[in-house]
TORBAPA-666003 format. One record per residue (C-alpha): x, y, z; residue number from 1; residue in three letters. Coordinates in steps of 0.1 Angstrom, whole numbers, plus 5000, padded with zeros to 4 digits. Example, Ala and Ser with C-alpha at 12.3 -4.5 7.8 and 13.67 -1.06 7.14 Angstrom:
BEGIN
<rec><x>5123</x><y>4955</y><z>5078</z><num>1</num><residu>ala</residu></rec>
<rec><x>5137</x><y>4989</y><z>5071</z><num>2</num><residu>ser</residu></rec>
This chain:
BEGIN
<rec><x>0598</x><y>7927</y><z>3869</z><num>1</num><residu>unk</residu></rec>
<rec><x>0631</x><y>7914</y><z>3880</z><num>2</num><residu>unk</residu></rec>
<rec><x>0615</x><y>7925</y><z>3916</z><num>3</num><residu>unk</residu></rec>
<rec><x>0589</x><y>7907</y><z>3912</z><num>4</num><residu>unk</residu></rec>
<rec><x>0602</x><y>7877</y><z>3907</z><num>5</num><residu>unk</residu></rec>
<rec><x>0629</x><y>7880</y><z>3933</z><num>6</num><residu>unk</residu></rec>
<rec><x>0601</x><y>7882</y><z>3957</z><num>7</num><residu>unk</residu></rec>
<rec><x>0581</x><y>7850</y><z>3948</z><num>8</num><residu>unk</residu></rec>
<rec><x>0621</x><y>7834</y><z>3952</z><num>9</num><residu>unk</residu></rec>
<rec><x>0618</x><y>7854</y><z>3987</z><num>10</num><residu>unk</residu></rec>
<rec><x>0587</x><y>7838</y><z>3996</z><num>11</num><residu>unk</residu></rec>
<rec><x>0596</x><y>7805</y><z>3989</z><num>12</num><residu>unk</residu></rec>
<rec><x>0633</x><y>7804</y><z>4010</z><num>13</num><residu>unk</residu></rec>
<rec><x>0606</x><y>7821</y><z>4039</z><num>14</num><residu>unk</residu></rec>
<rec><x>0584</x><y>7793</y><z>4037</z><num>15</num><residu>unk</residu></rec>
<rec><x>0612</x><y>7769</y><z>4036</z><num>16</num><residu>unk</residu></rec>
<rec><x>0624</x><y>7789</y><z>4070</z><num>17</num><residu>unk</residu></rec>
<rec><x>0587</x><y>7786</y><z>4083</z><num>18</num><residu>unk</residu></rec>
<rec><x>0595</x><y>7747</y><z>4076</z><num>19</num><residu>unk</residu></rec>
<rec><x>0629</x><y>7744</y><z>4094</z><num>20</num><residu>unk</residu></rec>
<rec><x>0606</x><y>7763</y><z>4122</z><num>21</num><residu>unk</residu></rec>
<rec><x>0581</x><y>7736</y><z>4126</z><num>22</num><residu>unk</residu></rec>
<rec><x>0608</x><y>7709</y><z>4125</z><num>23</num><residu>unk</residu></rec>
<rec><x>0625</x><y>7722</y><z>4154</z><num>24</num><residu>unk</residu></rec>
<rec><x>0594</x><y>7723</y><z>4173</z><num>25</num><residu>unk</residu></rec>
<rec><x>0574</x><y>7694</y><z>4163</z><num>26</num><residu>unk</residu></rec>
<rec><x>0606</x><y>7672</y><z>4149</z><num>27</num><residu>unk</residu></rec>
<rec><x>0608</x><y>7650</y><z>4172</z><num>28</num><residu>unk</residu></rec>
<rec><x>0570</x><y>7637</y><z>4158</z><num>29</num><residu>unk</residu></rec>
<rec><x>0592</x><y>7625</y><z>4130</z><num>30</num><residu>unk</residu></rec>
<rec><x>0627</x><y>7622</y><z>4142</z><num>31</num><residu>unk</residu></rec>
<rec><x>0626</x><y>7583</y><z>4146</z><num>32</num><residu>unk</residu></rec>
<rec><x>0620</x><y>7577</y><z>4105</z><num>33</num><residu>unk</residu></rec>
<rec><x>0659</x><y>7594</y><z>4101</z><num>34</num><residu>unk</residu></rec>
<rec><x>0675</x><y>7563</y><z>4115</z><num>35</num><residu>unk</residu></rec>
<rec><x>0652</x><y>7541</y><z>4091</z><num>36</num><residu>unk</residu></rec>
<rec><x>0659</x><y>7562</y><z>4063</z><num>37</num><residu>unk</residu></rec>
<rec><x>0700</x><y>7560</y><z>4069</z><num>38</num><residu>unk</residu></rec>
<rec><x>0695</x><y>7527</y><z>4074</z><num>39</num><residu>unk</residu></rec>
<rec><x>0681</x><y>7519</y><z>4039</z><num>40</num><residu>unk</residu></rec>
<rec><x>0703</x><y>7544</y><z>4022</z><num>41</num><residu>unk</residu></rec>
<rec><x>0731</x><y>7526</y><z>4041</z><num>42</num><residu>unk</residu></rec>
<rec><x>0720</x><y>7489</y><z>4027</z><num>43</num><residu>unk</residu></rec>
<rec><x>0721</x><y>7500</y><z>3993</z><num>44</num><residu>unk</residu></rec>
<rec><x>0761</x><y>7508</y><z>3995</z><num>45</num><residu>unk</residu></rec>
<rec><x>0771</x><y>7522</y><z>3963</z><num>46</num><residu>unk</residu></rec>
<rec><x>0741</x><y>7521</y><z>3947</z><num>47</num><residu>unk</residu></rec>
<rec><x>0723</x><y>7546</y><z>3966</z><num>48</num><residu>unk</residu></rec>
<rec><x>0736</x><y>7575</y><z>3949</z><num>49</num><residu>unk</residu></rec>
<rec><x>0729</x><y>7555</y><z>3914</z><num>50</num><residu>unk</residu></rec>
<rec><x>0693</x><y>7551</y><z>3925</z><num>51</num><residu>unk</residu></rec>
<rec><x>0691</x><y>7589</y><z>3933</z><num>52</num><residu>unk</residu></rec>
<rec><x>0708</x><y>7600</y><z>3899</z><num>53</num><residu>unk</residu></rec>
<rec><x>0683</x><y>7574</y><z>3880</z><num>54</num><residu>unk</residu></rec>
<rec><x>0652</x><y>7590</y><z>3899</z><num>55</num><residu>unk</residu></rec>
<rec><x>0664</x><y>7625</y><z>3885</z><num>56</num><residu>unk</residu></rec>
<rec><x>0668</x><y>7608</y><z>3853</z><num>57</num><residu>unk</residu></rec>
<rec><x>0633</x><y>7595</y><z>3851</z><num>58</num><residu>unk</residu></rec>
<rec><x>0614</x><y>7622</y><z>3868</z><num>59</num><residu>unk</residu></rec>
<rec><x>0634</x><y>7652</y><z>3863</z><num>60</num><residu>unk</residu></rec>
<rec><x>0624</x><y>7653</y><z>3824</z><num>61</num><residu>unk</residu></rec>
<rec><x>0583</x><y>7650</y><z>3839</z><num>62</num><residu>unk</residu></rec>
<rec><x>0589</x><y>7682</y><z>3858</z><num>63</num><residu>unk</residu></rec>
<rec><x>0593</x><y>7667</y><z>3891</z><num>64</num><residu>unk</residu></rec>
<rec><x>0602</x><y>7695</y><z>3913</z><num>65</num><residu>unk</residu></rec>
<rec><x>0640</x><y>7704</y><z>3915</z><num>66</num><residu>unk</residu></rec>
<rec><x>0643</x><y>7711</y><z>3950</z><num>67</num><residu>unk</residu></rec>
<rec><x>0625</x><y>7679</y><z>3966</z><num>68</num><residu>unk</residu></rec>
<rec><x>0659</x><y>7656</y><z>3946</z><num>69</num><residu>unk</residu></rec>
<rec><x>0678</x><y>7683</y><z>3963</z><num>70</num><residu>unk</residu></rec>
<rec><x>0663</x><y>7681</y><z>3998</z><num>71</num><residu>unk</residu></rec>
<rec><x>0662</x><y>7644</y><z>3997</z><num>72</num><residu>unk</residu></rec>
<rec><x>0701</x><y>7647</y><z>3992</z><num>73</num><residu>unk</residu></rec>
<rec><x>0709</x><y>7667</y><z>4014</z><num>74</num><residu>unk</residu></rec>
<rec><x>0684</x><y>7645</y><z>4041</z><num>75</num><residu>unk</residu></rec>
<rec><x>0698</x><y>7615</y><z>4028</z><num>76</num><residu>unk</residu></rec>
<rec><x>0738</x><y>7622</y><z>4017</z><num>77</num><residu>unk</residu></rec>
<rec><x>0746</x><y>7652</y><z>4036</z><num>78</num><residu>unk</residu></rec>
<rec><x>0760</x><y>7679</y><z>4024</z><num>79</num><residu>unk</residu></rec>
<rec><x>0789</x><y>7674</y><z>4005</z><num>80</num><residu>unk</residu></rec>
<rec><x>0783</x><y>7639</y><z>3984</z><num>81</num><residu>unk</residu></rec>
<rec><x>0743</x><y>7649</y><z>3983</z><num>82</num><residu>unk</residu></rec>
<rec><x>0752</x><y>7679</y><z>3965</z><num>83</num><residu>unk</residu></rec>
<rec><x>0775</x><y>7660</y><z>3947</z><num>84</num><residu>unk</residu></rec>
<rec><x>0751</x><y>7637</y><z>3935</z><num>85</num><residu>unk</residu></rec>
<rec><x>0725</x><y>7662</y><z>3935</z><num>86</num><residu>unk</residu></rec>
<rec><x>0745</x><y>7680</y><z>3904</z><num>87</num><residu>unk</residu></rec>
<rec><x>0757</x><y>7648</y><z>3888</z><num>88</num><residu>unk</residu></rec>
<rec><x>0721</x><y>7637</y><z>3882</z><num>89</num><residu>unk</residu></rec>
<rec><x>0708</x><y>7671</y><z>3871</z><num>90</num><residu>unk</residu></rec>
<rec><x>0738</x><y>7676</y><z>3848</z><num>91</num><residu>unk</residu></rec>
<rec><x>0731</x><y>7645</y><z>3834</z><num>92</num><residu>unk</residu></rec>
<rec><x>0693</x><y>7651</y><z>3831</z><num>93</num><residu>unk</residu></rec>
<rec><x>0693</x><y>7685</y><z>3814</z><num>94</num><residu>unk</residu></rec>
<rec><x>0720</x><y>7679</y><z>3785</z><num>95</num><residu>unk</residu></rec>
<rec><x>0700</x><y>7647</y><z>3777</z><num>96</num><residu>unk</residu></rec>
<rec><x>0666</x><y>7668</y><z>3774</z><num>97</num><residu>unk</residu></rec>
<rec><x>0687</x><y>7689</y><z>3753</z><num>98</num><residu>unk</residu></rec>
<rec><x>0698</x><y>7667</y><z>3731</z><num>99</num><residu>unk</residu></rec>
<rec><x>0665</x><y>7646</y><z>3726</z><num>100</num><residu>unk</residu></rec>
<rec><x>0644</x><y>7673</y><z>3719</z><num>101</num><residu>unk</residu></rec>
<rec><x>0641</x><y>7684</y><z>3685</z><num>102</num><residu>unk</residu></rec>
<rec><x>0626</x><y>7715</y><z>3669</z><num>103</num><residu>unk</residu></rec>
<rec><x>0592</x><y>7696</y><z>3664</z><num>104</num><residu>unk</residu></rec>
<rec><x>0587</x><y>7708</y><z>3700</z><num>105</num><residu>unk</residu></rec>
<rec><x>0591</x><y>7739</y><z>3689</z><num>106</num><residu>unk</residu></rec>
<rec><x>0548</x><y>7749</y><z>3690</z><num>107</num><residu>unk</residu></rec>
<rec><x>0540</x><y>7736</y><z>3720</z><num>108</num><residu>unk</residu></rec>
<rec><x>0570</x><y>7754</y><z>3738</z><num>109</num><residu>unk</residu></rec>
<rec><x>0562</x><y>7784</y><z>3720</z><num>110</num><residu>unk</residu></rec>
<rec><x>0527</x><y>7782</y><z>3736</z><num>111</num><residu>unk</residu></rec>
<rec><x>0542</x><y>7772</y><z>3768</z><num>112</num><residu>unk</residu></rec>
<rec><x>0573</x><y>7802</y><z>3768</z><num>113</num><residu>unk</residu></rec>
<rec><x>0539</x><y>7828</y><z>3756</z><num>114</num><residu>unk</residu></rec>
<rec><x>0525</x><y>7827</y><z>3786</z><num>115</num><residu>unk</residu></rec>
<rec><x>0559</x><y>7834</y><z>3806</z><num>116</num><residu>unk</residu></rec>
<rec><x>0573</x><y>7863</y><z>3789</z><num>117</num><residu>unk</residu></rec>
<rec><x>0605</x><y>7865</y><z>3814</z><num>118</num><residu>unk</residu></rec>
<rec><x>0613</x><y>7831</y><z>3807</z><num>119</num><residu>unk</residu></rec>
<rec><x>0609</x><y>7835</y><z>3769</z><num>120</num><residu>unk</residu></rec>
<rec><x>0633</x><y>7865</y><z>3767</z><num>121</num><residu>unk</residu></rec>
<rec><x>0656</x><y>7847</y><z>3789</z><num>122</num><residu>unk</residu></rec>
<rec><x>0657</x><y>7817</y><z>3765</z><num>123</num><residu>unk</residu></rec>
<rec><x>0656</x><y>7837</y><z>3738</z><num>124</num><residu>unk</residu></rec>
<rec><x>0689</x><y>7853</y><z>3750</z><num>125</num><residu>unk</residu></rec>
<rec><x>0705</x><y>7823</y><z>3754</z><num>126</num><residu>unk</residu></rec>
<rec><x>0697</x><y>7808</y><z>3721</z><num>127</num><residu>unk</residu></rec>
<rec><x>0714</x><y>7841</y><z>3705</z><num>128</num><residu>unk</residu></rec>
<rec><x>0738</x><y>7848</y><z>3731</z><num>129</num><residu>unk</residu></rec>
<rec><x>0760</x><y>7817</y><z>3727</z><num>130</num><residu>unk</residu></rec>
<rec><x>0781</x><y>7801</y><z>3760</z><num>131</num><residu>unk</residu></rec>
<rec><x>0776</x><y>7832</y><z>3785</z><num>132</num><residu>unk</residu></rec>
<rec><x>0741</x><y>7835</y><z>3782</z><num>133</num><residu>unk</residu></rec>
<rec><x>0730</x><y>7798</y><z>3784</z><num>134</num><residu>unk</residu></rec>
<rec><x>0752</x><y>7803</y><z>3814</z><num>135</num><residu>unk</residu></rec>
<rec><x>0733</x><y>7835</y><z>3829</z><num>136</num><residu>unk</residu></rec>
<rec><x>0701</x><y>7810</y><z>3818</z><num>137</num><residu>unk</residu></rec>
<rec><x>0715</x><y>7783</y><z>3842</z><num>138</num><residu>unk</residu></rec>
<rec><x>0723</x><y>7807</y><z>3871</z><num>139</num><residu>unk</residu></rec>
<rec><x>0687</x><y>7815</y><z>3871</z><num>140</num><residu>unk</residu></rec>
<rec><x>0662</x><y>7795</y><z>3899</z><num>141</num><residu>unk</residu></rec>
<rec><x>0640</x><y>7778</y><z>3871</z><num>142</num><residu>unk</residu></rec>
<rec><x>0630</x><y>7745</y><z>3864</z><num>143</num><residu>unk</residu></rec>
<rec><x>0663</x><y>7731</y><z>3846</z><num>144</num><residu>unk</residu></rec>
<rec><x>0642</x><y>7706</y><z>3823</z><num>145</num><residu>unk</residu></rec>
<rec><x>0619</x><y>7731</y><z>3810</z><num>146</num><residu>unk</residu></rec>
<rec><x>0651</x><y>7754</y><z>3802</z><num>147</num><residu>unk</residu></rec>
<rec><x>0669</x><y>7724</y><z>3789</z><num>148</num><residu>unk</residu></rec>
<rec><x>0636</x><y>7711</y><z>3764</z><num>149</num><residu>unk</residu></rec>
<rec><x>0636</x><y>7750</y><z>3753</z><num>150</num><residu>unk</residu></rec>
<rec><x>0675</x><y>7752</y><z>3747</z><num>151</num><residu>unk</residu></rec>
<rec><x>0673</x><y>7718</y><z>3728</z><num>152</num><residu>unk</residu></rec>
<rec><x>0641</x><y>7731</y><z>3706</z><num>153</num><residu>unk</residu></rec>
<rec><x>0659</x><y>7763</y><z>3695</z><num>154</num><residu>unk</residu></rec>
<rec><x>0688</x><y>7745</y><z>3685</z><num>155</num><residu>unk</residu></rec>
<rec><x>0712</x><y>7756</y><z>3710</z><num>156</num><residu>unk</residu></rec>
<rec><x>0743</x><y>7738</y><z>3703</z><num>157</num><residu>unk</residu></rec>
<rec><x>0754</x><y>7709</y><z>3732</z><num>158</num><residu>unk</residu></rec>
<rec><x>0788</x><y>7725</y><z>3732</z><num>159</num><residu>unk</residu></rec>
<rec><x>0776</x><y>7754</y><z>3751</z><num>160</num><residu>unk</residu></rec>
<rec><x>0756</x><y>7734</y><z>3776</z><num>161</num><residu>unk</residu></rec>
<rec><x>0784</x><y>7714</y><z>3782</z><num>162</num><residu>unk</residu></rec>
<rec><x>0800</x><y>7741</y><z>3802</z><num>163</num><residu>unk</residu></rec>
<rec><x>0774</x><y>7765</y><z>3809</z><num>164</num><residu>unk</residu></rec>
<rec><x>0752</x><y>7736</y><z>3828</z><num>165</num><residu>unk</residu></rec>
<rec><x>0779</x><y>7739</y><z>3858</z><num>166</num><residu>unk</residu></rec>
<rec><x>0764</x><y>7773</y><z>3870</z><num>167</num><residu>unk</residu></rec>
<rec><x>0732</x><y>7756</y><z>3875</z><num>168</num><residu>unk</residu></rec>
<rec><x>0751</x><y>7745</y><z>3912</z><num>169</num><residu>unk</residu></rec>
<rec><x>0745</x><y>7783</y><z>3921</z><num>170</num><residu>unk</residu></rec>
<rec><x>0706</x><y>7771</y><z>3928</z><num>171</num><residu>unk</residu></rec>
<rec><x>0710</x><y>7732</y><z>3937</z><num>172</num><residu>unk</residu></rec>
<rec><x>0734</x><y>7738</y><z>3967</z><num>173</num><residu>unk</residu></rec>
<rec><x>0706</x><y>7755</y><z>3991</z><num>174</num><residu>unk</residu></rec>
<rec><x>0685</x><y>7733</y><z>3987</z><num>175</num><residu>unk</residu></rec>
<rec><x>0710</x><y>7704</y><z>3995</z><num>176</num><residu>unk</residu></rec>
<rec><x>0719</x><y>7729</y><z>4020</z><num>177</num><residu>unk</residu></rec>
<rec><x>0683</x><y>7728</y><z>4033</z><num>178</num><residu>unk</residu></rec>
<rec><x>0676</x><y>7691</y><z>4037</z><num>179</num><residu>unk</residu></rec>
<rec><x>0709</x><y>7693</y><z>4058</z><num>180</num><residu>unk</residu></rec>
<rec><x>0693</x><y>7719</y><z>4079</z><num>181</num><residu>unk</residu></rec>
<rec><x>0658</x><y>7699</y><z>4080</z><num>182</num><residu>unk</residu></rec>
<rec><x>0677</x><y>7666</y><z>4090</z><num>183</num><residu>unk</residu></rec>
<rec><x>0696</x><y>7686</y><z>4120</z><num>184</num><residu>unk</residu></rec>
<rec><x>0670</x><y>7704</y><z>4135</z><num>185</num><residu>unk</residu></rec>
<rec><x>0645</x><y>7671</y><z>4137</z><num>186</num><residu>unk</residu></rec>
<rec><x>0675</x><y>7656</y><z>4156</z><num>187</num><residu>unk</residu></rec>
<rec><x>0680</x><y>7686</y><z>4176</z><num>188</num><residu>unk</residu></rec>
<rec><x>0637</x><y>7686</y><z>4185</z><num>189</num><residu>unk</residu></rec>
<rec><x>0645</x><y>7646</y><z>4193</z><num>190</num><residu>unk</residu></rec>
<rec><x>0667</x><y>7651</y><z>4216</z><num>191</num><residu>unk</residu></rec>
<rec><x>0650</x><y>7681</y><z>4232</z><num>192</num><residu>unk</residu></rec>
<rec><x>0678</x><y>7706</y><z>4218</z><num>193</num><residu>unk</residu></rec>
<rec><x>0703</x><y>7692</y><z>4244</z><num>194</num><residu>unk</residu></rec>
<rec><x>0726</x><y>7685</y><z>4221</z><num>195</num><residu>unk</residu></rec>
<rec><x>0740</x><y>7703</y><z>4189</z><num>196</num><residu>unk</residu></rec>
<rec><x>0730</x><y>7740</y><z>4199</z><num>197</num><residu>unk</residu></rec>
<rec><x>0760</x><y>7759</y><z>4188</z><num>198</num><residu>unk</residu></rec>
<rec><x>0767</x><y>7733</y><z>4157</z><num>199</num><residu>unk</residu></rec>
<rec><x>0727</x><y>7742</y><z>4143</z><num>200</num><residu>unk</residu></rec>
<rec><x>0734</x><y>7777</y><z>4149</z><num>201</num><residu>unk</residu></rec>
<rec><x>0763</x><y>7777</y><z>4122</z><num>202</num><residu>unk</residu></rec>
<rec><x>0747</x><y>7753</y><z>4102</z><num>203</num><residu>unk</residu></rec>
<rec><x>0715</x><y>7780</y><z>4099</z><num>204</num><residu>unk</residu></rec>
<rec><x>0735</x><y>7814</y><z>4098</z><num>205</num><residu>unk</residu></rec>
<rec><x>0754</x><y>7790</y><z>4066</z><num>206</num><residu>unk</residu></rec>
<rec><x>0721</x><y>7785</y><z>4049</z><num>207</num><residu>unk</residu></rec>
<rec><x>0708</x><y>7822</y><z>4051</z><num>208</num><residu>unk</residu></rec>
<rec><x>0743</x><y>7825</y><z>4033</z><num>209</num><residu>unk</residu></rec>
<rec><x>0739</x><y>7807</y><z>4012</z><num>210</num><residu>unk</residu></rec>
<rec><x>0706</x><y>7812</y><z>4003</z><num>211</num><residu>unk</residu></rec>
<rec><x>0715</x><y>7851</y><z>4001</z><num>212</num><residu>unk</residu></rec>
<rec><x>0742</x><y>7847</y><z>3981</z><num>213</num><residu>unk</residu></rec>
<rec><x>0720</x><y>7826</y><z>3955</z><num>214</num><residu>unk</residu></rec>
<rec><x>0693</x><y>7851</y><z>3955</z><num>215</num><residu>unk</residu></rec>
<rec><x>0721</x><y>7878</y><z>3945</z><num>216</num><residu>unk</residu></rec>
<rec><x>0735</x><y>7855</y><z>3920</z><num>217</num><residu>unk</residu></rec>
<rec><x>0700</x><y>7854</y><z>3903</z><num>218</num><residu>unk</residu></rec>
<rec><x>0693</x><y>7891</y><z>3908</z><num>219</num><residu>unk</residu></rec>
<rec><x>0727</x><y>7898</y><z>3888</z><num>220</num><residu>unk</residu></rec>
<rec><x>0721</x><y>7871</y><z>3861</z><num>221</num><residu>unk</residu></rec>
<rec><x>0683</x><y>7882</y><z>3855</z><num>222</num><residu>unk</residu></rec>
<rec><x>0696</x><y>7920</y><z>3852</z><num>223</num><residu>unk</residu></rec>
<rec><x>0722</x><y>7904</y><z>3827</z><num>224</num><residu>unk</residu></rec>
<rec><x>0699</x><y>7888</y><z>3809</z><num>225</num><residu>unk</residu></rec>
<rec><x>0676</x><y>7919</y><z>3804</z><num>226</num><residu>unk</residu></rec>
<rec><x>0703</x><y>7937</y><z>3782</z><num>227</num><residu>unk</residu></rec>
<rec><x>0703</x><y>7904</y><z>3765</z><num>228</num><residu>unk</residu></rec>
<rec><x>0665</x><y>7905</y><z>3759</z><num>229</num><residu>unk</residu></rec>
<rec><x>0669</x><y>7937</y><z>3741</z><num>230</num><residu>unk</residu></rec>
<rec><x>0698</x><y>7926</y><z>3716</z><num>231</num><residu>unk</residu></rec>
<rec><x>0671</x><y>7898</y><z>3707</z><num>232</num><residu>unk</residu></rec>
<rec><x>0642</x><y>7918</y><z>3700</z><num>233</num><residu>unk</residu></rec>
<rec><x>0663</x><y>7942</y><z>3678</z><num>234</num><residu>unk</residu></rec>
<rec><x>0679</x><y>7912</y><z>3662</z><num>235</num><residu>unk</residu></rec>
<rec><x>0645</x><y>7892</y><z>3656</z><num>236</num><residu>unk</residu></rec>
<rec><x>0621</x><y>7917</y><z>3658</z><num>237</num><residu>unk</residu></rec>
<rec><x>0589</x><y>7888</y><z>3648</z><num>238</num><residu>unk</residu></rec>
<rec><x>0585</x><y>7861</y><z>3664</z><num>239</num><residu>unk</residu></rec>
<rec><x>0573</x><y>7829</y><z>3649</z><num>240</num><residu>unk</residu></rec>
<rec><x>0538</x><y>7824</y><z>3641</z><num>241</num><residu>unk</residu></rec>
<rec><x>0530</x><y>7798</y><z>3669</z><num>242</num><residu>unk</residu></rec>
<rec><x>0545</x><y>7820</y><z>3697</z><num>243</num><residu>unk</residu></rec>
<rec><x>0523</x><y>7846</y><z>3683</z><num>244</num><residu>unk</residu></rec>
């Protein structure tokens, strides 16, 4: 299982590499918006990032998609204060869903988490596990609102998200990382990849890195997690009657 879903993460980095293929021929279709976009991003002065971190704030909790706030950071901010902000606004997001959501979410998640038995032992494991498994749940490439509404509906205490959020980081650099990449290669495709050769060539081989080491992160954590899952079924053999 753990395969398994190592390979749907697999497929997704290949379509995002399919992606960065297609900008670097066909970027320079769409090259002339980056200058528009700095230029907005540039009138805003320091409350750009604010408006990013509010937009995580407001959407993140919907299930807007993690990785489009990330890429949009990276596109936007580069790499270091995009995934900066990036984490600032995710952090912020997930110990808020945490601490708004109450156990009277408890049925509908459990209908939710039946469905997705991985992710149910997973948050299972964290509510029993204390600090290091909410941690191995954050080092996991999941939607961090859905794992922070389940943490909060269990009743897993704030003080353990507080520090075990940070490892979340783990899955929101690549994809910073990756709207780097996206921006580069559309610049490199305007410019008819005169310019910038050797510079988009480290800037790749440093994505696959870091994509790699991500993937092995998750591998490791999920693996974790699965001794985890069986210290919860032995200590709560029955699960409640809506997750049933």
């Amino acid at each position: 299982m753990i395969h398994g879903h190592r390979g749907l993460e697999g497929a997704a980095w290949l379509a995002g590499a399919l992606a960065l293929a297609l900008l670097a021929w066909q970027g320079r279709r769409v090259a002339h918006w980056l200058p528009q976009l700095e230029h907005v991003i540039a009138g805003l002065g320091p409350w750009g990032p604010l408006v990013l971190i509010a937009a995580i704030l407001l959407l993140g909790p919907l299930f807007f998609p993690d990785s489009l706030f990330g890429i949009a950071s990276g596109v936007t901010f580069g790499l270091v204060a995009g995934a900066l902000y990036y984490f600032v606004g995710m952090y912020l997001m997930c110990l808020t869903v945490q601490l708004a959501s109450g156990r009277g979410l408890q049925p509908r998640l459990g209908r939710l988490l039946a469905s997705r038995p991985r992710l149910r032992a997973a948050v299972l494991a964290a509510s029993a596990g204390g600090t290091r498994s909410v941690l191995l749940v954050r080092l996991l490439p999941l939607n961090q609102a859905l794992l922070s509404y389940a943490l909060g509906a269990l009743g897993v205490p704030l003080r353990s998200a507080l520090i075990a959020n940070t490892a979340m980081f783990v899955h929101l650099l690549p994809t910073v990382y990756f709207g780097v990449a996206a921006a580069h290669v559309t610049r490199m495709a305007a410019t008819g990849h005169r310019e910038w050769e050797a510079q988009g060539v480290l800037l790749l081989l440093g994505l696959v890195a870091c994509v790699w080491l991500a993937l092995l992160v998750s591998h490791r954590a999920w693996a974790a997690l699965g001794v985890a899952e069986g210290e919860v079924e032995r200590d709560h053999p029955a699960a409640p009657a809506h997750e049933r």
